[in-house]
Structure formats: C-alpha cells, structure tokens
C-alpha positions in Angstrom: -67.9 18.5 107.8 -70.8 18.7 110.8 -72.1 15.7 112.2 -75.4 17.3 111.3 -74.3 17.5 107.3 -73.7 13.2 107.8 -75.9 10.7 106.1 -75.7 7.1 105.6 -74.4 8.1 102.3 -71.5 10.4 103.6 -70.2 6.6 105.0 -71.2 4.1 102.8 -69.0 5.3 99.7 -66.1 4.3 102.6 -66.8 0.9 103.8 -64.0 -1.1 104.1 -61.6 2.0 103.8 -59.5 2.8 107.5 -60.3 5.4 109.8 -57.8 6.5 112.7 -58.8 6.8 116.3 -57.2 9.4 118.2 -56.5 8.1 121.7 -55.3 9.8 124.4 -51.8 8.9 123.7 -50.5 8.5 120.2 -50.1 6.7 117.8 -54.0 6.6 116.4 -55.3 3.4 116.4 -56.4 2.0 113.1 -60.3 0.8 112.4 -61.7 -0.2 109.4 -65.4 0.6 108.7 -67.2 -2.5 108.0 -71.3 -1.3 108.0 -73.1 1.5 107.1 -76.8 1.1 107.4 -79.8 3.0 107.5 -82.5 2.4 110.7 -85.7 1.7 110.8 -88.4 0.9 108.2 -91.6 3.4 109.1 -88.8 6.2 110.4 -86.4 6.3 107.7 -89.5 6.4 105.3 -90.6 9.4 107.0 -87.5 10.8 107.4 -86.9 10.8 103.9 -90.3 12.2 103.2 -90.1 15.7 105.5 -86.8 16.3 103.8 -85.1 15.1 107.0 -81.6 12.8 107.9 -82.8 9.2 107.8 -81.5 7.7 110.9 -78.1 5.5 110.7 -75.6 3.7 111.7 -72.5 2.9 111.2 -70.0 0.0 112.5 -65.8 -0.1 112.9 -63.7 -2.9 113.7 -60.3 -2.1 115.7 -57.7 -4.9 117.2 -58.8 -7.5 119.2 -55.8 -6.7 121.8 -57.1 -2.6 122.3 -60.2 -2.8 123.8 -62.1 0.6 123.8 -64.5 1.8 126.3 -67.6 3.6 125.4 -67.2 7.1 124.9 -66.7 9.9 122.4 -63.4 9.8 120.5 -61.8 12.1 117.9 -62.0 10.2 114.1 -60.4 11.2 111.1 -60.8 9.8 107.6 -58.6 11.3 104.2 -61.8 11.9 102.5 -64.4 12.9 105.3 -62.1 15.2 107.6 -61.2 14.6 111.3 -64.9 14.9 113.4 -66.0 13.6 117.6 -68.0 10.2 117.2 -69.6 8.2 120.3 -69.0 5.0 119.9 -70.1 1.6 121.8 -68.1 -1.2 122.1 -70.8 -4.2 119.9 -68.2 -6.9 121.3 -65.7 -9.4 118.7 -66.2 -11.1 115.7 -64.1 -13.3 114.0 -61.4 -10.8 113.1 -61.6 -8.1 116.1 -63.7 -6.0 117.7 -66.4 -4.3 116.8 -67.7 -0.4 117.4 -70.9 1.3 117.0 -72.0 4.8 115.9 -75.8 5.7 115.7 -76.8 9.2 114.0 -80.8 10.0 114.7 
C-alpha cells in the first residue's frame, strides 16, 4: 500500500497491535502503535468535504534503552505491508519512548 492510499482509518483498526522497525542492522526493533488521530478541527472538516485525506497522525512506542533519531525508517506491519515512515522522536512516557508520524 502507498502512503498516499493511508488514512487515519488505515491505522486505527491497529492500535495497540506491534509494528517492526527495520534498522540498519538486524534484528527489527519492535514498536507498538499506541495513537492514531486525526488533525485539526476547520482542516479535517474540509478535507473531508473536497473528497480529500484528512490530515493525521499517528504515534509508536519502542524501548526505552534504543533511542531513535529522527529520520525515515522502513516499517512493516502483517496486515498493512512493509512501507518508509518519518518519524520524530516525541520523548518517554511511562513505559518507553515515544515516535511520531504526521500524514498531511
């Protein structure tokens, strides 16, 4: 599947499911999907009104001991397929740390 073909719906069927992050040296590194959420009152309104994606986002946690760096890294999913992501370290919670994806 395209990024283009994602909504908000192509992730929130899978929260709390695992993803796998493939880093530059195996094995992947296991993230769970813990938000997805659609952006923006007036824009997603509109968005949904010209037929258009509604802006989204979408929010992982990994390990607190394997820090990421922002960048774009290689996902895959059983369901969705194996697909390129930028994602932005959000910083920890209370049970690791946290990632960011935004789709406009």
């Amino acid at each position: 599947m395209s990024l283009e073909n994602f909504t908000v719906a192509t992730f929130s069927e899978h929260v709390g499911e695992r993803f796998r992050i493939h880093l530059d040296a195996p094995p992947p590194l296991q993230v769970e999907l813990i938000e997805a959420a659609v952006l923006g009152g007036s824009t997603a309104r509109a968005a949904a009104e010209s037929g258009q994606r509604a802006p989204f986002s979408i929010v992982f946690r990994g390990p607190r001991d394997i820090p990421l760096s922002q960048r774009i890294y290689r996902l895959e999913h059983d369901a969705i397929g194996t697909f390129d992501l930028f994602l932005v370290p959000l910083g920890p919670d209370q049970h690791g740390l946290r990632y960011e994806a935004v789709f406009n």
